[in-house]
C-alpha positions in Angstrom: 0.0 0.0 0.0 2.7 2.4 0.9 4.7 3.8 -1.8 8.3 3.3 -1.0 10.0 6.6 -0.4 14.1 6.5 -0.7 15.1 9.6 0.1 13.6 12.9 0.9 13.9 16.3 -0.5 12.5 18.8 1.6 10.5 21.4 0.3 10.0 25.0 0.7 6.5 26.0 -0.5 4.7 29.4 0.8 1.2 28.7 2.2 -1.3 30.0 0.0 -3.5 33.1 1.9 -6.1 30.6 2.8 -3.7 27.6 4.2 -4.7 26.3 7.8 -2.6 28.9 9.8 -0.8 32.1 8.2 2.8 32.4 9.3 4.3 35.8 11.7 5.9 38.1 9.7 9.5 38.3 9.3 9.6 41.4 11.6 8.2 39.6 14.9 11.1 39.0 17.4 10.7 35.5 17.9 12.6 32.7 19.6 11.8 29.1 18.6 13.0 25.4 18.8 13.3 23.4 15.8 11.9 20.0 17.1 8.9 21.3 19.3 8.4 24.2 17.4 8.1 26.5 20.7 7.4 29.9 19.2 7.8 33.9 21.4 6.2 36.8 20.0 7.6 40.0 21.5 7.0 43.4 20.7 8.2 44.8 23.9 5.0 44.4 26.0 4.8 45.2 29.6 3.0 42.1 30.3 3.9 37.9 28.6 1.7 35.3 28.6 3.0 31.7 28.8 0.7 29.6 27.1 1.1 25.2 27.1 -0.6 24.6 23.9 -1.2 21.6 21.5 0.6 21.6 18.2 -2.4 22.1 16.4 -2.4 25.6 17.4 1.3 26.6 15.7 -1.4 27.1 12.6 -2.8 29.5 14.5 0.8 31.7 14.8 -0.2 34.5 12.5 -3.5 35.2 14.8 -1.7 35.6 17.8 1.1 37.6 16.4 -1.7 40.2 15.2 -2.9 40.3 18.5 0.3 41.0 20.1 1.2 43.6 17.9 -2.0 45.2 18.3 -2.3 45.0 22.0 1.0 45.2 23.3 0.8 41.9 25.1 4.0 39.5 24.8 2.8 35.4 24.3 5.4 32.7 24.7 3.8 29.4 22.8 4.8 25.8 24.3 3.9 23.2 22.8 3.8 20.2 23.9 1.5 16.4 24.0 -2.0 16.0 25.5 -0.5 14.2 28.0 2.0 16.6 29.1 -0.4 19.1 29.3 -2.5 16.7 31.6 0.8 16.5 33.6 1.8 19.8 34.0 -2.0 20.4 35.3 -1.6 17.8 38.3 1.8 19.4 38.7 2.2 21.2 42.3 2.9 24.3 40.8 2.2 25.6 37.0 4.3 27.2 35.1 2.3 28.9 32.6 -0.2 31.3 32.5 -2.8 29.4 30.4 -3.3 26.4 28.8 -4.5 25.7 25.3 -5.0 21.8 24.9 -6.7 19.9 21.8 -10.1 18.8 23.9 -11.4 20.1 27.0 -11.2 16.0 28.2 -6.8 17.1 29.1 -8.6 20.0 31.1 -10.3 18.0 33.6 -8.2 15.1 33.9 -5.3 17.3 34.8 -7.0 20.5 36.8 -8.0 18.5 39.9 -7.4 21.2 42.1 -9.6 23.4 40.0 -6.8 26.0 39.4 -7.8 26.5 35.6 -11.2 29.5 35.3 -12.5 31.4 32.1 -12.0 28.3 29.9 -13.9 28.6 26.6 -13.8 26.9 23.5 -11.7 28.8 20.8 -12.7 26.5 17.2 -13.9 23.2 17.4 -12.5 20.5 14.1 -13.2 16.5 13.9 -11.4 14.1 14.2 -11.1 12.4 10.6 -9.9 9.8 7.9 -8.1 11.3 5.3 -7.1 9.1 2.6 -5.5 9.9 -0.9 -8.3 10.4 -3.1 -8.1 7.4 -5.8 -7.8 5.0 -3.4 -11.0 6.1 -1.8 -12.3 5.5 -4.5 -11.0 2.1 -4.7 -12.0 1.5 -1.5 -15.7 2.5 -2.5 -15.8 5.3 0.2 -16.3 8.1 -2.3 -20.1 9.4 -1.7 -21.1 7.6 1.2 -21.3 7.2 5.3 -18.3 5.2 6.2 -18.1 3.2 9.7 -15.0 2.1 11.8 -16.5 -1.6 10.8 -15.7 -0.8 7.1 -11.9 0.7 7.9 -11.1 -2.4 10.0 -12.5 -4.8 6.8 -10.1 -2.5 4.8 -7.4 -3.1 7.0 -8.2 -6.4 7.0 -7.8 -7.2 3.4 -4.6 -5.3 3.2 -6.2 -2.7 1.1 -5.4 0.1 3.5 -2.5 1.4 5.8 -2.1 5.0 8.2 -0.4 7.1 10.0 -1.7 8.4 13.9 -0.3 9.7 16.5 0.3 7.3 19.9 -3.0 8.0 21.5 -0.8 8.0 25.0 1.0 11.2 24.0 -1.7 13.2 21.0 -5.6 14.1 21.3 -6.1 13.6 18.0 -4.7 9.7 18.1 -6.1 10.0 21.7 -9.7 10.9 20.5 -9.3 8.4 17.4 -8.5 5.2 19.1 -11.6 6.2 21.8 -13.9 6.7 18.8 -12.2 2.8 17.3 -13.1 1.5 20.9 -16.4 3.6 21.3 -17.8 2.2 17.4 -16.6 -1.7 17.8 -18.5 -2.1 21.5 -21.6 -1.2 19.9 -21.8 2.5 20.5 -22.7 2.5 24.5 -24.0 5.7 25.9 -20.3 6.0 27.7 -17.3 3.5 27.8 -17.0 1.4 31.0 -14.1 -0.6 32.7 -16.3 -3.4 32.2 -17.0 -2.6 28.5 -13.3 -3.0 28.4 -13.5 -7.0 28.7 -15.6 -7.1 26.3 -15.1 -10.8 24.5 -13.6 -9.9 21.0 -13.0 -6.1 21.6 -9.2 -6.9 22.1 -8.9 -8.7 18.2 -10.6 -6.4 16.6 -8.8 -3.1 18.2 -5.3 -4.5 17.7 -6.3 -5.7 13.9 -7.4 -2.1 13.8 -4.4 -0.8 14.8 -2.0 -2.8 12.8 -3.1 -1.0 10.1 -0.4 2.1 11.6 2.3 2.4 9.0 3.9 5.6 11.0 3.3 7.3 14.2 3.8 10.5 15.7 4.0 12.6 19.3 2.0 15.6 17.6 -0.6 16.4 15.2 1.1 19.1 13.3 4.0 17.0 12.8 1.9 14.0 11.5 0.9 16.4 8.9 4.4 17.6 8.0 5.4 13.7 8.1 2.8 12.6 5.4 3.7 15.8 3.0 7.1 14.2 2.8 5.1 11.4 0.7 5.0 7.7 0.5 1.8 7.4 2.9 -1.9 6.8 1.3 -3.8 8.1 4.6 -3.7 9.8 7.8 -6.1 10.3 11.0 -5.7 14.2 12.1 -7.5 17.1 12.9 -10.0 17.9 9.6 -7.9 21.1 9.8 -5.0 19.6 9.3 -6.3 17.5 6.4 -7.4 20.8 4.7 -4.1 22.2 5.3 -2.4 19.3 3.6 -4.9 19.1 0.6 -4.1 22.6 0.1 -0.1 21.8 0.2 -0.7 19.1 -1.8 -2.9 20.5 -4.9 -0.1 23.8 -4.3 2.4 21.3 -5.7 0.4 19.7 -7.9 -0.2 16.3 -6.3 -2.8 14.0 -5.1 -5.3 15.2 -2.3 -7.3 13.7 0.6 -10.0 12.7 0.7 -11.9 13.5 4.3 -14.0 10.2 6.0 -16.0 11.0 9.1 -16.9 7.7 10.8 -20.1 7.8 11.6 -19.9 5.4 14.3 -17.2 6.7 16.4 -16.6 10.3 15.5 -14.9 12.7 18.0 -13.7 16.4 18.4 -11.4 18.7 19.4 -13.1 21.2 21.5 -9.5 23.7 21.7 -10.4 25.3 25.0 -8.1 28.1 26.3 -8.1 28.6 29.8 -6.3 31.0 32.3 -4.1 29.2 35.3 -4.9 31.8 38.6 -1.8 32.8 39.7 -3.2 35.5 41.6 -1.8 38.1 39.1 -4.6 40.8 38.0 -2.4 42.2 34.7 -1.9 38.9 33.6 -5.9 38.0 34.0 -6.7 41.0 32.2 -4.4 40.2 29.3 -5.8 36.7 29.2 -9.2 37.4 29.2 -8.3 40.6 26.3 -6.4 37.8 24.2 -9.8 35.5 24.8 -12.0 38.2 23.6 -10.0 38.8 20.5 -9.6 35.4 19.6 -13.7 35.2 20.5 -14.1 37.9 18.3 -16.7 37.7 15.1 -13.9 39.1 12.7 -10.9 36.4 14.1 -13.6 33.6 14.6 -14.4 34.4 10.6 -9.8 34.3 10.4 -10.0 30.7 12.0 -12.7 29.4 10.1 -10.3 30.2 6.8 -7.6 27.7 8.8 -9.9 24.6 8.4 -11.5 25.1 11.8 -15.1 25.4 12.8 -16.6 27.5 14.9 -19.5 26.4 15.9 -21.3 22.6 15.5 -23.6 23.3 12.8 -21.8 24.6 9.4 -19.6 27.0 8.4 -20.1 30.8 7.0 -20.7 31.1 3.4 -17.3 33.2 2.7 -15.3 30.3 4.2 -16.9 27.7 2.4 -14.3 27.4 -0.5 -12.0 26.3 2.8 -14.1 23.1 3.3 -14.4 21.5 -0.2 -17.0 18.9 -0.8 -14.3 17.5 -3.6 -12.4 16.9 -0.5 -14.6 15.0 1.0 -14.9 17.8 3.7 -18.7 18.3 5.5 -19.4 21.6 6.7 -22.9 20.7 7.1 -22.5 18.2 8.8 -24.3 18.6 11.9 -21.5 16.8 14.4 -22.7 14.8 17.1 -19.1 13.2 19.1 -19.0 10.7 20.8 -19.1 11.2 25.0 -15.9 10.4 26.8 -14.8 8.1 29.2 -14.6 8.9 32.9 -11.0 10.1 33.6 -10.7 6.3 35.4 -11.5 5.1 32.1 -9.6 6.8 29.8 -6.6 5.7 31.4 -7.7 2.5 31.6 -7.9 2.7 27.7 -4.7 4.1 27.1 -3.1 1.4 29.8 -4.6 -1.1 27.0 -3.4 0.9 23.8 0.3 1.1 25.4 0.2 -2.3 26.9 -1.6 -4.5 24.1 -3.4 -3.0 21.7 -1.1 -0.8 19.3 1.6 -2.3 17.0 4.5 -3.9 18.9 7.1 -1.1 18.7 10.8 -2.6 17.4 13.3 -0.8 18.3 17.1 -0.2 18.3 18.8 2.5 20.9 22.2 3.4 19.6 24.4 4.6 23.0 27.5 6.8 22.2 29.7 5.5 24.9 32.6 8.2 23.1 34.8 9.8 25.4 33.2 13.2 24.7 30.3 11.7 26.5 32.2 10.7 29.8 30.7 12.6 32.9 27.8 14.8 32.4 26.3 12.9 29.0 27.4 9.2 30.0 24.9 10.3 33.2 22.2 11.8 31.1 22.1 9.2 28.4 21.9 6.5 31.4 19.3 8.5 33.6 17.2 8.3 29.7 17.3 4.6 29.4 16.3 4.1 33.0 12.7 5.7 32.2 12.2 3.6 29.1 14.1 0.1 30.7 12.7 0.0 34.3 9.3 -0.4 33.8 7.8 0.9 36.8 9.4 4.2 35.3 8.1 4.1 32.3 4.3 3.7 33.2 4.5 6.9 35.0 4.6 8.4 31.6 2.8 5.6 29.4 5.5 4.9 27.9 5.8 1.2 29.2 6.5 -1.6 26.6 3.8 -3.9 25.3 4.4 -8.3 25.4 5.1 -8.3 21.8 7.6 -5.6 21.5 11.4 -5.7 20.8 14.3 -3.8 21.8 17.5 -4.0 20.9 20.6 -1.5 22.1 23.8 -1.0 20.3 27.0 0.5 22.4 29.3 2.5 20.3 32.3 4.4 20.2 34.1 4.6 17.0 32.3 1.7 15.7 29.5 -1.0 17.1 30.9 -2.5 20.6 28.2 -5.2 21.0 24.2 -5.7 20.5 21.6 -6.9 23.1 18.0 -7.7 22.7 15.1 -8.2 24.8 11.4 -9.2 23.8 8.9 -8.6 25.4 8.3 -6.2 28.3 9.9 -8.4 31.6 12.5 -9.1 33.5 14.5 -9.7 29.5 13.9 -6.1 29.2 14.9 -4.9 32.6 18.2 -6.7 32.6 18.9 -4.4 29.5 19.5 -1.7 32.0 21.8 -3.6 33.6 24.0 -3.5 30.3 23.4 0.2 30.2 24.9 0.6 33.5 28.5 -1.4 32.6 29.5 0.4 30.1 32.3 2.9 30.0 33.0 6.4 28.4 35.9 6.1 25.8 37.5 6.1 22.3 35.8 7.9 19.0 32.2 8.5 17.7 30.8 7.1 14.9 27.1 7.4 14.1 26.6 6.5 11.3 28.1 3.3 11.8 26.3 2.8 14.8 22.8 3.1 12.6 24.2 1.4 9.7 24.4 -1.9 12.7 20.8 -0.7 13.7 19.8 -1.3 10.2 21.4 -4.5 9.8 19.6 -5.8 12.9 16.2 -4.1 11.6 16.6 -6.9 8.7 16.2 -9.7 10.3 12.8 -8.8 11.1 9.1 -8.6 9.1 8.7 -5.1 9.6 5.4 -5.0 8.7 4.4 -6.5 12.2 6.0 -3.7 13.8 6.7 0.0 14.2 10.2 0.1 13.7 12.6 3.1 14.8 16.1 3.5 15.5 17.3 5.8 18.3 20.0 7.3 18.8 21.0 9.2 22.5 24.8 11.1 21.6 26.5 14.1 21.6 26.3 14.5 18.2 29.7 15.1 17.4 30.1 12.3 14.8 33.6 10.8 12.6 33.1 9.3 8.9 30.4 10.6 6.7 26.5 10.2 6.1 27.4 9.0 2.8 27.6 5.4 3.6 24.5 5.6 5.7 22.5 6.9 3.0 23.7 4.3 0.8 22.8 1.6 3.2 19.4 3.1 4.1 18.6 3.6 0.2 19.6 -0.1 0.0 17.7 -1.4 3.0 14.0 0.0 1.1 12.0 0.4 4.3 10.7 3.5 6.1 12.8 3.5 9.3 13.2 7.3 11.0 16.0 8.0 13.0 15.4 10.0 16.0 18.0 11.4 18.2 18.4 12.8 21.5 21.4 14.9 22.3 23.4 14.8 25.5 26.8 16.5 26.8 28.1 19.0 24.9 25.8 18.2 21.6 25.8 19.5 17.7 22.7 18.8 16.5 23.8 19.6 12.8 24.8 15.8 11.5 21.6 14.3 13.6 19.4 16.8 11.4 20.7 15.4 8.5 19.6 12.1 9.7 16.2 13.6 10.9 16.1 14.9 7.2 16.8 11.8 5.3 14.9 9.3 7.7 11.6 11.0 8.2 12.5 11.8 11.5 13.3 14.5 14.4 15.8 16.1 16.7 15.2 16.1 20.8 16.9 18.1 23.2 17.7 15.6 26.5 19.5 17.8 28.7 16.8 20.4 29.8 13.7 18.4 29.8 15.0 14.4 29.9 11.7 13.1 30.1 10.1 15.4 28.1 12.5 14.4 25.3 12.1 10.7 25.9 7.5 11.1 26.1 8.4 12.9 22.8 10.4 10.4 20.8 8.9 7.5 22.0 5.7 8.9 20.9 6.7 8.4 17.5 6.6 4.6 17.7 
């Protein structure tokens, strides 16, 4: 189903005035981080508001930079998972003056203590299918209702394969694989624990989910991952879809086509709440960027992003944003699905991370150079302890399922050894163990290090899993990507490689594996487990 994708040339293409989210202009003072995309505007206002957001919102960027320039109000965007943002909520303190999450389900999960006030919904966008548009057509879904029944016959037969993000770390994955569990139990006024047991529920969810060709940690990502081709369909935001579409017809190529599963459709609600930190000026500018973003004129400026505004249709101006050739409703009246109880939820997401998904395979590459002896070495070994020990890693849903494999490479100037555990027991734990023993010295290779990782991705049917190779270095790398890119090329598979840099890192040859692999760059030495939710959100 997937089309094999070799290598990758990025491309530079300027949105077209109605793409899902205009850009700042090149005169904002802006500070930004190239994997999480955490974005300043600042205009030199006497008052900044720190705002934990979703990804979904960076399309939202040229909005908010009109309302700081206009206002005089400084907003520092930080984006970051559902789940995170559920975290940071049951945090003792908060560190940010408002929160801006996909669904108002993150808001009262995380806000036990009731420290969030003045939440309102901003736009409103379903959760949706989109699948390139001749083989919807294929498929026979052109023109008609579809149901989660008829994906999973699909899926089935072979006939169809998708990218999502983990439902543990994204809303919209999150929202899809509750809709998937909401549609095959018969549609039940709410989920239960003891819908949960259901006899059957567990075969059909995991047959559903094999189907996952690629996953992500964000939604906005996701997007930028299938414009880099090779993928027939995506679940996302139905934003998002029209923000790819127009992308896609900009450079000539194949659109989506929008599916809204009548069975188990959900939203994203995008509330924006202020956190009361007892600060009347920062109140103030909250609620003054809430009214503006409320507004009739910037409600009508979000509706040309792809997002609705209300549950019943769009506004006759905006309706050449959601195309019927698309596939895209606006008519559509949308009745979501309810949500679990917070018990429940994470009872559903125990399942995903535990059983459900696609076993994950993958290969941690450890630089063990002598550039990473002291402060790295510790870093990189703190890292593994969160993914290795499980009683770590459920803190964070990150724990690994029965079927999964993981294999870790040592390296210096070339491949020390390779270990492997299946499975997510004491095989696994005793992993860490190795991690542990090994010592800081010699060179750095890389690229020989993932060239090994390959060679060990071989000798399994990838299609049974979501493969990844890791790699947790300094980044400061001998030889040349040449011979990786030769042996990637050769290997034919769609295998990112993520990194996460410790010590004293350059992050400029791990971008150029990022680039060529489909993949991304994480930061471990400010936010360690922030860096690890992130990566391993991606398979």
């Amino acid at each position: 189903m997937k089309r094999a994708v070799l290598s990758v040339c990025i491309l530079a293409l300027a949105l077209i005035l109605t793409a899902c989210g205009p850009t700042p202009s090149d005169s904002a003072v802006s500070t930004g981080d190239s994997a999480s995309g955490d974005h300043a505007f600042d205009y030199g206002g006497d008052v900044t508001l720190r705002i934990l957001s979703g990804s979904e919102n960076q399309e939202l960027e040229g909005i908010l930079d009109d309302f700081v320039r206009e206002r005089g109000v400084n907003i520092e965007m930080d984006y970051q998972g559902s789940l995170d943002i559920m975290r940071a909520l049951q945090g003792e303190t908060i560190d940010y003056d408002a929160v801006w999450p996909a669904s108002s389900l993150w808001l009262t999960a995380g806000d036990t203590q009731y420290r969030v006030k003045h939440a309102q919904s901003i736009s409103i966008t379903p959760v949706v299918f989109g699948i390139r548009q001749s083989l919807a057509e294929e498929l026979g879904f052109v023109g008609r209702e579809v149901s989660v029944g008829d994906l999973l016959s699909a899926i089935q037969a072979g006939e169809l394969e998708f990218c999502m993000t983990s439902a543990t770390q994204s809303n919209s994955g999150c929202s899809a694989y509750i809709g998937f569990l909401y549609a095959l139990l018969g549609n039940p006024d709410v989920i239960t624990s003891e819908n949960l047991q259901t006899p059957g529920l567990a075969e059909q969810i995991t047959q559903l989910l094999s189907g996952v060709d690629r996953s992500s940690g964000s939604s906005d990502w996701l997007k930028d991952l299938f414009l880099t081709g090779g993928y027939d369909a995506m679940v996302n935001y139905e934003c998002l879809v029209i923000s790819a579409n127009q992308e896609l017809e900009a450079r000539g190529e194949e659109t989506l086509y929008a599916l809204y599963p009548y069975d188990g459709l959900s939203i994203a609600d995008s509330p924006l709440g202020y956190v009361d930190n007892g600060d009347a000026e920062k109140e103030q500018a909250f609620l003054d960027l809430q009214e503006y973003l409320l507004s009739d004129e910037v409600q009508n400026e979000i509706q040309r992003t792809g997002r609705r505004t209300g549950y019943e249709g769009v506004s006759a101006e905006n309706a050449d944003v959601f195309r019927a050739d698309w596939g895209v409703q606006p008519d559509r009246v949308l009745s979501p699905i309810r949500m679990p109880s917070t018990d429940v939820l994470m009872e559903c997401l125990d399942l995903y991370q535990t059983q459900f998904r696609k076993p994950s395979l993958t290969v941690y590459c450890l630089d063990y150079s002598g550039s990473m002896e002291g402060i790295g070495r510790e870093q990189m070994v703190e890292a593994m302890s969160q993914i290795l020990i499980q009683e770590n890693a459920e803190q964070n849903l990150l724990q690994a399922s029965e079927h999964e494999v993981n294999i870790l490479i040592p390296f210096e100037g070339y491949p020390r050894d390779v270990y492997a555990a299946v499975g997510n027991g004491s095989e696994l734990e005793a992993l860490y163990t190795q991690v542990e023993a090994e010592t800081a010295t010699g060179g750095t290779d890389i690229y020989a290090a993932a060239t090994e990782g390959l060679r060990q991705l071989g000798g399994y049917d990838l299609s049974q899993y979501t493969p990844a190779i890791i790699l947790l270095t300094d980044g400061v790398s001998d030889g040349s990507i040449d011979a990786f890119q030769t042996a990637y090329e050769a290997f034919g598979a769609d295998v990112p490689v993520f990194s996460i840099m410790f010590g004293s890192a350059d992050p400029t040859q791990l971008e150029e594996l990022a680039e060529l692999t489909h993949a991304r760059v994480f930061d471990g030495r400010e936010d360690l487990i922030g860096a690890f939710r992130s990566v391993k959100g991606y398979n």
